[in-house]
C-alpha positions as a Markdown table, in Angstrom:
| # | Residue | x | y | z |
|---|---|---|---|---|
| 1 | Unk | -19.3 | 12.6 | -23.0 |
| 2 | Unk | -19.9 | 15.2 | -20.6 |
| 3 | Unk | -18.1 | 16.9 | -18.4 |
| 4 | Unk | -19.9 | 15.9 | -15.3 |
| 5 | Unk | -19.8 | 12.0 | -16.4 |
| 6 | Unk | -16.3 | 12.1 | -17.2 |
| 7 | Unk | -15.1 | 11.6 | -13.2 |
| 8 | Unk | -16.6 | 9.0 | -10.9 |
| 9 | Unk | -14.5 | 9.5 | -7.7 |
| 10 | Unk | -12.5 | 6.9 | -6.0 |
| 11 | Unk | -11.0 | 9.2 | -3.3 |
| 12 | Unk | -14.4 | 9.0 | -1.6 |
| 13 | Unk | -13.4 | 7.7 | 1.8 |
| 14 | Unk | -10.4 | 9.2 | 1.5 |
| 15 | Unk | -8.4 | 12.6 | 3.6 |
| 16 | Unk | -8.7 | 14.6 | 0.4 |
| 17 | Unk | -5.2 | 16.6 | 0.7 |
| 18 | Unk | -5.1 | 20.3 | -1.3 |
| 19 | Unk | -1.9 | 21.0 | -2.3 |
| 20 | Unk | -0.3 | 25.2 | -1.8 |
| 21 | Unk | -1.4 | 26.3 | -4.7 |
| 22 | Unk | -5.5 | 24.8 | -5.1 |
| 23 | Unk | -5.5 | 25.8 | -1.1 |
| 24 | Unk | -4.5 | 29.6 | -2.8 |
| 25 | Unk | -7.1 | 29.7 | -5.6 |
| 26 | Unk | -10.2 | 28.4 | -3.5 |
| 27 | Unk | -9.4 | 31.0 | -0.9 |
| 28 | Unk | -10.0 | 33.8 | -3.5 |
| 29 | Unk | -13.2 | 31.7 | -5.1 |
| 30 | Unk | -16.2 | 33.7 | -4.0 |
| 31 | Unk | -17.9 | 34.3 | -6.9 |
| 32 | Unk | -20.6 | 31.5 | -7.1 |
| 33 | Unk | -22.0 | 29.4 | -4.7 |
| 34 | Unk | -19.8 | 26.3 | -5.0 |
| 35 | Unk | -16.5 | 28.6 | -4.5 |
| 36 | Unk | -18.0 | 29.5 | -1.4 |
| 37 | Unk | -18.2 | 26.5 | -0.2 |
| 38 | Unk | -14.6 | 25.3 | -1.5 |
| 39 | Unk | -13.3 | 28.2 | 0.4 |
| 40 | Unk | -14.9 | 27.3 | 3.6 |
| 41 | Unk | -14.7 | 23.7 | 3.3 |
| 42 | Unk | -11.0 | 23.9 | 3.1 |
| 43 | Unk | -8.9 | 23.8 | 6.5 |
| 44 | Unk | -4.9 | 24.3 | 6.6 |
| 45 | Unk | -2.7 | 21.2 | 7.5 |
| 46 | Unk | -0.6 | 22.7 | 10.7 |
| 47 | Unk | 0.9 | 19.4 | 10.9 |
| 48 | Unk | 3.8 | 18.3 | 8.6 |
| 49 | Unk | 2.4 | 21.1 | 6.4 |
| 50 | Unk | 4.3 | 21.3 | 2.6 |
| 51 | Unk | 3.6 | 22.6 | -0.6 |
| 52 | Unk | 1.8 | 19.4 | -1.2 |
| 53 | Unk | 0.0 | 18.4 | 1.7 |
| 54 | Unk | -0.9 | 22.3 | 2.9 |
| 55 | Unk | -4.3 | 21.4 | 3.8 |
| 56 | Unk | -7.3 | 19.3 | 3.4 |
| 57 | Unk | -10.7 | 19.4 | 2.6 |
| 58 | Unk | -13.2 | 19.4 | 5.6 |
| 59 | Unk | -15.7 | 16.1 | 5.0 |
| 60 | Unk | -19.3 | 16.0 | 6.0 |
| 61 | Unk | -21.3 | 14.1 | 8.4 |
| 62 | Unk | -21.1 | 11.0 | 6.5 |
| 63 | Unk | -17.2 | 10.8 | 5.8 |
| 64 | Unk | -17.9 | 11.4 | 1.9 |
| 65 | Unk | -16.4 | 14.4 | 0.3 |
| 66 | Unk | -19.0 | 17.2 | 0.8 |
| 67 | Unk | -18.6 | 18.0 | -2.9 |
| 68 | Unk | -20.3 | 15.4 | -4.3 |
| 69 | Unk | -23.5 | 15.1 | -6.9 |
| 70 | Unk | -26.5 | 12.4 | -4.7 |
| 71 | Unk | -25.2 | 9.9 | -7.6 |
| 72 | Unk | -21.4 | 10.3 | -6.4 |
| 73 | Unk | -19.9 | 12.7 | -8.9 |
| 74 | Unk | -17.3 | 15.4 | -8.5 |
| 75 | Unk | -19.3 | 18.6 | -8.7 |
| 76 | Unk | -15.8 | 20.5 | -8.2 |
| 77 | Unk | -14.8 | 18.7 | -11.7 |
| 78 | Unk | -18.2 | 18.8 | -13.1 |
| 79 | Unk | -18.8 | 22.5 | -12.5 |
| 80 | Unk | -15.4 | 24.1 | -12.5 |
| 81 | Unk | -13.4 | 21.7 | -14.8 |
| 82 | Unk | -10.3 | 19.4 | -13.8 |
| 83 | Unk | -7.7 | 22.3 | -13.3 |
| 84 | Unk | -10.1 | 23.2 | -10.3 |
| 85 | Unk | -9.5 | 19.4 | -9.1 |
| 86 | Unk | -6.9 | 19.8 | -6.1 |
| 87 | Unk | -3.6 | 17.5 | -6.8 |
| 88 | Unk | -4.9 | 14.5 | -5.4 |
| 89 | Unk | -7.5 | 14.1 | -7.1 |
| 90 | Unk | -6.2 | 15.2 | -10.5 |
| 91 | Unk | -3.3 | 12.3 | -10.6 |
| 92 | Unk | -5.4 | 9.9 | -9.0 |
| 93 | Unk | -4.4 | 6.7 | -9.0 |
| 94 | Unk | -1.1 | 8.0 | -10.1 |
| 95 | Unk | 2.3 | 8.6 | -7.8 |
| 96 | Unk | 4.5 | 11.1 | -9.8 |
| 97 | Unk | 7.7 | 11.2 | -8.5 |
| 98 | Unk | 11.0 | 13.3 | -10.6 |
| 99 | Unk | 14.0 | 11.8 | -11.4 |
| 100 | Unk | 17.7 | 12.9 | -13.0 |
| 101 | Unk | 16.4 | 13.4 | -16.5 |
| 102 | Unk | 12.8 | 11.7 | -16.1 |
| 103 | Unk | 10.1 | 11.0 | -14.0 |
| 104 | Unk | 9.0 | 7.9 | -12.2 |
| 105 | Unk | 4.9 | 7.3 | -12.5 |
| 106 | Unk | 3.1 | 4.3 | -10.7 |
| 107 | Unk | -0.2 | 3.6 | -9.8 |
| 108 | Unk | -2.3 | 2.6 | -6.5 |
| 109 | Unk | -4.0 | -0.5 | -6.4 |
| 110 | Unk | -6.8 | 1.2 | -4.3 |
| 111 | Unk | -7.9 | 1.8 | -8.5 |
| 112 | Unk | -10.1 | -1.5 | -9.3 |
| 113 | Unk | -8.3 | -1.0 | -12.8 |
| 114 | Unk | -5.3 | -1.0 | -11.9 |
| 115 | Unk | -5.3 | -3.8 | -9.4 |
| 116 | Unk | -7.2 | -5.7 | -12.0 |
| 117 | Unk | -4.4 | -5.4 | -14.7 |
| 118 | Unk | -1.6 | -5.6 | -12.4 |
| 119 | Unk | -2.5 | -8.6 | -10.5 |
| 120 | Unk | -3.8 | -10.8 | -13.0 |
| 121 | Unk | -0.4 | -10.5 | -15.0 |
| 122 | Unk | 1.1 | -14.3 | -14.8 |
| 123 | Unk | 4.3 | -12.6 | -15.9 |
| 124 | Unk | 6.8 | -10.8 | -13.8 |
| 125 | Unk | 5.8 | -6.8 | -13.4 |
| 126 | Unk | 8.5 | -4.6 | -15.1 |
| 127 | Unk | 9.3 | -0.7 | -15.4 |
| 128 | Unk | 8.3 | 0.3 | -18.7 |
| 129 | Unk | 9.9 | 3.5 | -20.2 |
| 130 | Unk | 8.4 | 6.1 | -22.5 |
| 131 | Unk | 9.0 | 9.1 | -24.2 |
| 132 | Unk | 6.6 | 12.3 | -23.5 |
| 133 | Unk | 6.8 | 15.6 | -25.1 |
| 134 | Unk | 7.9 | 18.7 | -23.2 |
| 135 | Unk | 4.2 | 19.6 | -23.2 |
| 136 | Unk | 2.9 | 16.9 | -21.7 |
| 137 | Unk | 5.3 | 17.0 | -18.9 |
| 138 | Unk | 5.4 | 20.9 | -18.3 |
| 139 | Unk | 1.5 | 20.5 | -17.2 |
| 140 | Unk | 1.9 | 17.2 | -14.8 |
| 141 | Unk | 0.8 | 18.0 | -11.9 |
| 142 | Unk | 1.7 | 17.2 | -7.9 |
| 143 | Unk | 5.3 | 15.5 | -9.4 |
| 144 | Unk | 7.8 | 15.0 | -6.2 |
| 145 | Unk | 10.9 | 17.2 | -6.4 |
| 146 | Unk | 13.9 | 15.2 | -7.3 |
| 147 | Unk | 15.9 | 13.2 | -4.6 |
| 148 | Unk | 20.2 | 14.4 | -5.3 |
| 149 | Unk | 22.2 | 12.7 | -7.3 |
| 150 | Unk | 24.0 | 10.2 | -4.6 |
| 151 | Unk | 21.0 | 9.4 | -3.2 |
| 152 | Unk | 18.9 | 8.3 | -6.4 |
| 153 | Unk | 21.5 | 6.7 | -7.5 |
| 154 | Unk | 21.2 | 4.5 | -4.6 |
| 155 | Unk | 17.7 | 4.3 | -5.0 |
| 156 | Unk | 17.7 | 2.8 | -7.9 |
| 157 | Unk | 20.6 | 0.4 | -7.3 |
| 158 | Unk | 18.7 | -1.0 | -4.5 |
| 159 | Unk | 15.4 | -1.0 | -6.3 |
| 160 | Unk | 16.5 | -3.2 | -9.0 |
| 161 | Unk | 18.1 | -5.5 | -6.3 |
| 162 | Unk | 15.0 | -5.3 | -4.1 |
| 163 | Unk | 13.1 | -6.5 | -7.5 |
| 164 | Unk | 15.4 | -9.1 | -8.4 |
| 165 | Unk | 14.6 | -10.7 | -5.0 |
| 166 | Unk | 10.9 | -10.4 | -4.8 |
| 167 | Unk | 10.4 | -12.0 | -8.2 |
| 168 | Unk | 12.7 | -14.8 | -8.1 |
| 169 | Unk | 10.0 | -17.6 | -8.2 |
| 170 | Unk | 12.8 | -20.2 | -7.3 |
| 171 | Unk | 12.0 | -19.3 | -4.0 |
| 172 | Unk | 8.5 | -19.3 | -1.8 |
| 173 | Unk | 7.1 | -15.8 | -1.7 |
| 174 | Unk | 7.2 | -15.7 | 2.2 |
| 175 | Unk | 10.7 | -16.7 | 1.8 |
| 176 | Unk | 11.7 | -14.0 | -0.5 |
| 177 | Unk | 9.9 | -11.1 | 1.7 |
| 178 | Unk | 11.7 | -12.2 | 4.6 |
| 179 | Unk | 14.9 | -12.5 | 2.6 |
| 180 | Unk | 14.1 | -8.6 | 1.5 |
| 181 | Unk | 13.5 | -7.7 | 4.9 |
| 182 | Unk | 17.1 | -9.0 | 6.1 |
| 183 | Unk | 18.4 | -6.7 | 3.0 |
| 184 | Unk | 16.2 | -3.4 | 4.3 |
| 185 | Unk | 17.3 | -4.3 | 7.9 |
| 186 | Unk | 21.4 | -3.8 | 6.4 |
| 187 | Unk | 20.9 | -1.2 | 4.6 |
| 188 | Unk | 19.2 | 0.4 | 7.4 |
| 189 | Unk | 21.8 | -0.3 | 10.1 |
| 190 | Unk | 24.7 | 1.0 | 7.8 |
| 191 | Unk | 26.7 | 3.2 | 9.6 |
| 192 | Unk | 28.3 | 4.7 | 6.6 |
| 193 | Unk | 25.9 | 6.9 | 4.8 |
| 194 | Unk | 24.4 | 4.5 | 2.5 |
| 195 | Unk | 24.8 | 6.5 | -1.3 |
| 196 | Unk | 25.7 | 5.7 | -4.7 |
| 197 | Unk | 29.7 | 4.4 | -3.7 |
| 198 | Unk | 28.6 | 2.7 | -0.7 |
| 199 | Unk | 25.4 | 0.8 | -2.1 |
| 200 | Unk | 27.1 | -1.9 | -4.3 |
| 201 | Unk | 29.2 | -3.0 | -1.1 |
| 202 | Unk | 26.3 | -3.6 | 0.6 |
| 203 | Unk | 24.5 | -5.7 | -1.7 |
| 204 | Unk | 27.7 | -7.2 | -3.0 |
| 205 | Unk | 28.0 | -8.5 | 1.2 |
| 206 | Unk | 24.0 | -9.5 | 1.5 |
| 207 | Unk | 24.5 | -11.4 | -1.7 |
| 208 | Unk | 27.7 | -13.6 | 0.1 |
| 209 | Unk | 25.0 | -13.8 | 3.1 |
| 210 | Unk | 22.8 | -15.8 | 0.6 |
| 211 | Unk | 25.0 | -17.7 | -1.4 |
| 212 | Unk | 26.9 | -18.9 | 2.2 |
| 213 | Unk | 23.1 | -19.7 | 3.6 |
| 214 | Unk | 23.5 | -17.5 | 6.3 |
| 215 | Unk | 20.1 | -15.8 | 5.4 |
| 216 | Unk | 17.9 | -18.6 | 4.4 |
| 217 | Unk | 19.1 | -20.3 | 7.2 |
| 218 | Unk | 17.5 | -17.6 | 10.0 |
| 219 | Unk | 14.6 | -17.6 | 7.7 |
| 220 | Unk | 14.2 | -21.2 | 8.3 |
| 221 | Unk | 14.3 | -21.0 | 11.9 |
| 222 | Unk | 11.5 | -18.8 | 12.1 |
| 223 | Unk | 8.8 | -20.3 | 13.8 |
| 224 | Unk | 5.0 | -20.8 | 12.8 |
| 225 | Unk | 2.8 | -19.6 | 15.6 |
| 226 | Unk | -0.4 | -19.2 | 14.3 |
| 227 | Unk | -2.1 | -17.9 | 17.4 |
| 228 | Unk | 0.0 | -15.4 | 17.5 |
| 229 | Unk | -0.3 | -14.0 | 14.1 |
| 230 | Unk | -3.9 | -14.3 | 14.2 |
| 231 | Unk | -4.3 | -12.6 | 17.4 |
| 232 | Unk | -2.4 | -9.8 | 16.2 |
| 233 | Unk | -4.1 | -9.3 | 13.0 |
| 234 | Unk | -7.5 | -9.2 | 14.5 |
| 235 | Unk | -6.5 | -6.5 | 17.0 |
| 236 | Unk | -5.3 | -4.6 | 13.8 |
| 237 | Unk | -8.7 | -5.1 | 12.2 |
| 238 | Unk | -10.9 | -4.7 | 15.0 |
| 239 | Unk | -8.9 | -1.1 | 15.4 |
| 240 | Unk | -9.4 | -0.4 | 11.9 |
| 241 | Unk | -12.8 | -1.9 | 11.1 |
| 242 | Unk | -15.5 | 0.8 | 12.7 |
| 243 | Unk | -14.4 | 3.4 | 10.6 |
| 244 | Unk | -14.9 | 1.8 | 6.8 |
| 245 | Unk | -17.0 | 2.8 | 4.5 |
| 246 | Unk | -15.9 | 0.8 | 1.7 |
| 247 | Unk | -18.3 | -1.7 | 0.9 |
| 248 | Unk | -16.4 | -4.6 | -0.8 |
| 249 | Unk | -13.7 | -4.4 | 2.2 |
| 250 | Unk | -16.4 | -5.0 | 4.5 |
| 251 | Unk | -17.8 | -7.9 | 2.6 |
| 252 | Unk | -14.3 | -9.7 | 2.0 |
| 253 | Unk | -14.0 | -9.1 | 6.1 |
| 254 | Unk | -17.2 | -10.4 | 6.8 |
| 255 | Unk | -16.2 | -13.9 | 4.8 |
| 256 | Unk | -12.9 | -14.1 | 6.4 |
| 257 | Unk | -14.4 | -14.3 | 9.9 |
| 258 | Unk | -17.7 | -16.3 | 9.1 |
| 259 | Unk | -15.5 | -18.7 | 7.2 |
| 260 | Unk | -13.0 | -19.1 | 10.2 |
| 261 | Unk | -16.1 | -18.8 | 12.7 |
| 262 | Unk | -14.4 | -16.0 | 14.3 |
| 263 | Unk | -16.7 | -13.2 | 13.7 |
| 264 | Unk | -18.0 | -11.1 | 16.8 |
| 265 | Unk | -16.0 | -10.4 | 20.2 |
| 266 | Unk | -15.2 | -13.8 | 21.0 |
| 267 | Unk | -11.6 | -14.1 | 21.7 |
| 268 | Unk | -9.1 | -16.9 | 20.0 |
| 269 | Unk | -9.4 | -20.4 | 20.5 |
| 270 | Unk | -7.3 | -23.5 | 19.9 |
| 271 | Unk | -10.4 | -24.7 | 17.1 |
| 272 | Unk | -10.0 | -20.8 | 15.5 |
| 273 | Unk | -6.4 | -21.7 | 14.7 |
| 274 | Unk | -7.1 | -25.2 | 13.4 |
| 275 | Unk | -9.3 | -24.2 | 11.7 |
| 276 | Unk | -7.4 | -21.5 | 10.2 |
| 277 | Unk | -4.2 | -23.9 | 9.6 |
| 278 | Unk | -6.9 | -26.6 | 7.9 |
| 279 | Unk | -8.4 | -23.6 | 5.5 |
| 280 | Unk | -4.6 | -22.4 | 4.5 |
| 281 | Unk | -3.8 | -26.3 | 3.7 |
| 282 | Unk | -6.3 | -27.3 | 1.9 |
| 283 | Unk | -8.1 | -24.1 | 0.3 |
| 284 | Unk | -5.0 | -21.3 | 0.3 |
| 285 | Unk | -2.3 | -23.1 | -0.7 |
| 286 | Unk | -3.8 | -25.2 | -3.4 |
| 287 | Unk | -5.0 | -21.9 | -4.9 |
| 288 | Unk | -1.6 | -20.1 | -4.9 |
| 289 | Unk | 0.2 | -22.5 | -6.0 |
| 290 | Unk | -1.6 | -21.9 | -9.2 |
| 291 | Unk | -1.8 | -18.0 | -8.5 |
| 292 | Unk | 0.7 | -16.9 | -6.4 |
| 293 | Unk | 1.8 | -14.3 | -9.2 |
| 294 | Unk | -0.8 | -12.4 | -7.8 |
| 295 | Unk | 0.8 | -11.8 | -4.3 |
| 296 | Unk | 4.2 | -11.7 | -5.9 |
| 297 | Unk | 2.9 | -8.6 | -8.2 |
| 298 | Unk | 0.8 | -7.0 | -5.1 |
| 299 | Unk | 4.1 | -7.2 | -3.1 |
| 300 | Unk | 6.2 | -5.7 | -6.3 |
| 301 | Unk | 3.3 | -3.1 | -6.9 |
| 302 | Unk | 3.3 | -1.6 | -3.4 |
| 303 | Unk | 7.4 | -1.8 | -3.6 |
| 304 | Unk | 7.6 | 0.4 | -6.3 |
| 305 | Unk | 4.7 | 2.8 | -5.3 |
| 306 | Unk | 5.3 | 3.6 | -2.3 |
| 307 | Unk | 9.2 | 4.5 | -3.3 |
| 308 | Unk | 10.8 | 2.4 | -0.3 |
| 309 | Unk | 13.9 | 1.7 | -2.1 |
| 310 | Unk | 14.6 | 5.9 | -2.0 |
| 311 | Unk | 13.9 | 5.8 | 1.3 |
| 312 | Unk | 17.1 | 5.6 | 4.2 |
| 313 | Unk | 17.5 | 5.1 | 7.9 |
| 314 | Unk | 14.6 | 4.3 | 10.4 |
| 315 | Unk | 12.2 | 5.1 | 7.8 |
| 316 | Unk | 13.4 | 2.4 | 5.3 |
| 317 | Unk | 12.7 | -0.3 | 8.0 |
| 318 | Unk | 9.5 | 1.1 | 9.1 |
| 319 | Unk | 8.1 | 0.8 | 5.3 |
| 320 | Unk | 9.4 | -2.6 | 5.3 |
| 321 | Unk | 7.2 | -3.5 | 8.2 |
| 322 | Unk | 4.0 | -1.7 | 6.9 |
| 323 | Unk | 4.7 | -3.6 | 3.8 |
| 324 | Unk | 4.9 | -6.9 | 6.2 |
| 325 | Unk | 2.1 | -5.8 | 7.9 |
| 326 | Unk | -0.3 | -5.4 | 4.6 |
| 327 | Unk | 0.6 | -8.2 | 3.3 |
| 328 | Unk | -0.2 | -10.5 | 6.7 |
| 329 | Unk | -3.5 | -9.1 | 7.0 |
| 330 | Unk | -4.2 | -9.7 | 3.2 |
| 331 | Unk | -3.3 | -13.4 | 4.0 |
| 332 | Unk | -5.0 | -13.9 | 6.7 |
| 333 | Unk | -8.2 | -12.2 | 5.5 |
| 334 | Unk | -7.3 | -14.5 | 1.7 |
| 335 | Unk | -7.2 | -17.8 | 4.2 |
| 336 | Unk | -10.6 | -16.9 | 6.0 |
| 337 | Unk | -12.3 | -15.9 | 2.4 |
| 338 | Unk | -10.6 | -19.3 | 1.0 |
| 339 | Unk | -12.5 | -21.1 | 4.2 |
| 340 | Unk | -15.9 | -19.9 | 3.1 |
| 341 | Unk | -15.7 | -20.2 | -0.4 |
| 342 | Unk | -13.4 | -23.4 | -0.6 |
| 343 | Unk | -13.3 | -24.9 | -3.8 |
| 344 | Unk | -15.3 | -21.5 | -5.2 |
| 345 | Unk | -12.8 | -19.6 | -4.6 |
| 346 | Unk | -11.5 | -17.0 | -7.7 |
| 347 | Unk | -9.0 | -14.8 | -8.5 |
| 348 | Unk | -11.6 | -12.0 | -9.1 |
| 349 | Unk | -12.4 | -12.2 | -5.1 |
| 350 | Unk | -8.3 | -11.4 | -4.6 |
| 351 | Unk | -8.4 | -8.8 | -6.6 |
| 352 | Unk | -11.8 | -7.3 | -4.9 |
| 353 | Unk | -10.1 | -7.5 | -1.3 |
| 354 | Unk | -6.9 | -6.0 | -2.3 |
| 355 | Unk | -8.4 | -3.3 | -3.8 |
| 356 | Unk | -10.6 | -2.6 | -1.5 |
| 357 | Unk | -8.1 | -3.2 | 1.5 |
| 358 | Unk | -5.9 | -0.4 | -0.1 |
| 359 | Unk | -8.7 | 2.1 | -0.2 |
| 360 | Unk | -8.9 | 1.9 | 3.0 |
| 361 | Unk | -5.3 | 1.4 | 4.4 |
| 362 | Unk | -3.5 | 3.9 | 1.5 |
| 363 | Unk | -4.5 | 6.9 | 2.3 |
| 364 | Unk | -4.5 | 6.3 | 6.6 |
| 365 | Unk | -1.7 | 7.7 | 8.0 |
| 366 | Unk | -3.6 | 7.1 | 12.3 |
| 367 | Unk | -3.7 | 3.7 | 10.8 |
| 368 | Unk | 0.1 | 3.3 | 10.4 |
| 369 | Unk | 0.7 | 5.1 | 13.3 |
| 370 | Unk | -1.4 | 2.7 | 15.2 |
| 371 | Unk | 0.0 | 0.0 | 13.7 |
| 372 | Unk | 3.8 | 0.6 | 14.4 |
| 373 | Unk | 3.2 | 1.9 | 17.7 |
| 374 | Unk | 1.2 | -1.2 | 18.3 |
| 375 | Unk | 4.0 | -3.8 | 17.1 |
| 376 | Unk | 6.5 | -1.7 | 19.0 |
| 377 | Unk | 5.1 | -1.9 | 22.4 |
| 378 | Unk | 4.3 | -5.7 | 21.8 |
| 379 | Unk | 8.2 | -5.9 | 20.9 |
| 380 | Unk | 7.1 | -7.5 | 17.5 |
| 381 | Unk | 9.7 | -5.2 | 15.6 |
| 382 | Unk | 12.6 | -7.3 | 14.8 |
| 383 | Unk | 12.4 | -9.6 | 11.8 |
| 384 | Unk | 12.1 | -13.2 | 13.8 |
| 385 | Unk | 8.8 | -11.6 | 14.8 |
| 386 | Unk | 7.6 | -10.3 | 11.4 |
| 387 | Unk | 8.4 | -13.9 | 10.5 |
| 388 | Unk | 6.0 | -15.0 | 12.5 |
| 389 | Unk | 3.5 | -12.6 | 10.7 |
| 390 | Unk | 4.4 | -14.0 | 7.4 |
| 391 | Unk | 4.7 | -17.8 | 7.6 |
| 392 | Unk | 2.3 | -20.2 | 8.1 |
């Protein structure tokens, strides 16, 4: 195969970070045409700048990466090789991340791939462990420096807790995220810093919580307001919508509000919502009772790549409503595409729109910021109000 067919790029749409060192070596890149225009094309991040994120690639008129081929291939790679490739595009879809003695990998579901594998596995996701040779790991590349001991240990505690929950099928999936995001909003709130010693008390005192009924019973009391949560959603999507590129996300979109005849500026309505409440009775439900592993391994998939369990504080909590946030717009966009397919509907069509939906959202930092900022002014932040998001 050659070189230049080897990488067909999925970071298209995406802010294409350079990482210290790529930033270094396309500065001095003068020799030939295309290291020109690497070294111009490439701007410094003054914002939040580190060695991984020190600056970005400038993108052309049309929001693709300017160094792409007319049929969409990497010229950089095609050209120059992949050790020219900055870090985000090398490990692409991967996350590296280093632990004490070993090194974390997962993948984003923005790869059609990987969505396709790990969503359509009826069984629960689980880490799997294997050993690499000191080659192979000496030339990884873009592989987050290690958290200390205390706090990994913590991380990991709370991870396999955090998974416990989200896969115990005994329970209704919008049950178990709410029960998860009672356990974030604990660990968050802990006044003791919450490492390795501290950790097992914590989950030891949410476990009494649920075994007492405490927790289930505020999940219980949260109410279903539907014009809420739609209302709220579509504000989120008409925000984010003007700026896609990705083809399939627009499609999915496009079904979700033809189904629901909501498409267009027309505002909510009391026959929207029925028919949105008729669409996730009769077409939703019935089709996730017989896939709901698919939601149940998108939520564990975006647990355990975006690291939230290693995360402390406000930040914890904030992750915990992004993740709330990504999965109500999935639903709601699943409920309007179950609408207008009705008994056509597939799991191949879930797989498409989460895919496609984390193109889009992943890499989007503006769109998180919006999104926070949005549910903080609304004073949707507490968990009785991402209920609301959630059940139906």
């Amino acid at each position: 195969m050659h070189r230049s067919e080897v990488r067909r790029p999925l970071l298209l749409w995406w802010d294409i970070i350079v990482d210290k060192r790529s930033y270094q070596r396309y500065r001095k890149s003068t020799s030939t045409p295309l290291g020109q225009r690497l070294r111009a094309a490439v701007r410094r991040n003054h914002q939040d700048p580190s060695i991984t994120r020190y600056a970005r690639i400038v993108r052309s008129g049309d929001a693709a990466c300017p160094f792409l081929t007319q049929d969409r291939r990497c010229r950089i790679h095609a050209e120059l090789g992949e050790e020219w490739l900055p870090d985000t595009c090398a490990v692409f879809p991967r996350h590296l991340r280093a632990r004490q003695g070993w090194i974390d990998i997962s993948a984003s579901l923005a790869c059609p791939e990987i969505a396709r594998r790990a969503l359509a596995n009826p069984s629960k996701i689980t880490i799997a462990e294997a050993h690499l040779d000191t080659v192979t790991v000496a030339t990884m590349r873009a592989v987050e420096p290690t958290l200390s001991y205390d706090g990994e240990t913590a991380g990991l505690t709370l991870r396999t807790f955090a998974l416990s929950l989200l896969q115990n099928r005994r329970l209704a999936l919008w049950r178990r995220l709410l029960a998860l995001g009672y356990l974030f909003e604990m660990v968050s709130l802990s006044e003791d810093e919450t490492g390795a010693d501290v950790m097992p008390a914590i989950l030891d005192a949410f476990t009494r919580r649920m075994e007492s009924g405490e927790v289930m019973g505020r999940i219980e009391e949260a109410p279903t307001l539907t014009g809420m949560q739609l209302q709220l959603i579509r504000r989120l999507h008409d925000e984010m919508i003007s700026s896609v590129c990705v083809t399939a996300f627009r499609h999915c979109t496009e079904q979700c509000l033809d189904g629901l005849d909501y498409a267009g500026a027309q505002p909510f309505t009391e026959t929207i919502g029925r028919r949105y409440d008729f669409a996730f009775d009769h077409f939703y439900r019935p089709f996730f009772r017989r896939y709901g592993f698919m939601l149940e391994n998108y939520l564990v998939s975006y647990l355990l790549h975006h690291d939230i369990c290693f995360h402390r504080g406000g930040q914890l909590y904030e992750d915990y409503i992004m993740m709330v946030l990504n999965f109500a717009m999935l639903k709601t966009y699943l409920i309007g595409m179950a609408a207008w397919h009705r008994e056509n509907f597939h799991p191949d069509m879930v797989t498409r729109l989460i895919y496609s939906f984390t193109k889009v959202v992943e890499p989007d930092a503006r769109f998180r910021d919006y999104a926070l900022g949005l549910l903080a002014q609304s004073g949707c932040t507490d968990m009785m109000h991402l209920a609301v998001l959630i059940r139906n």
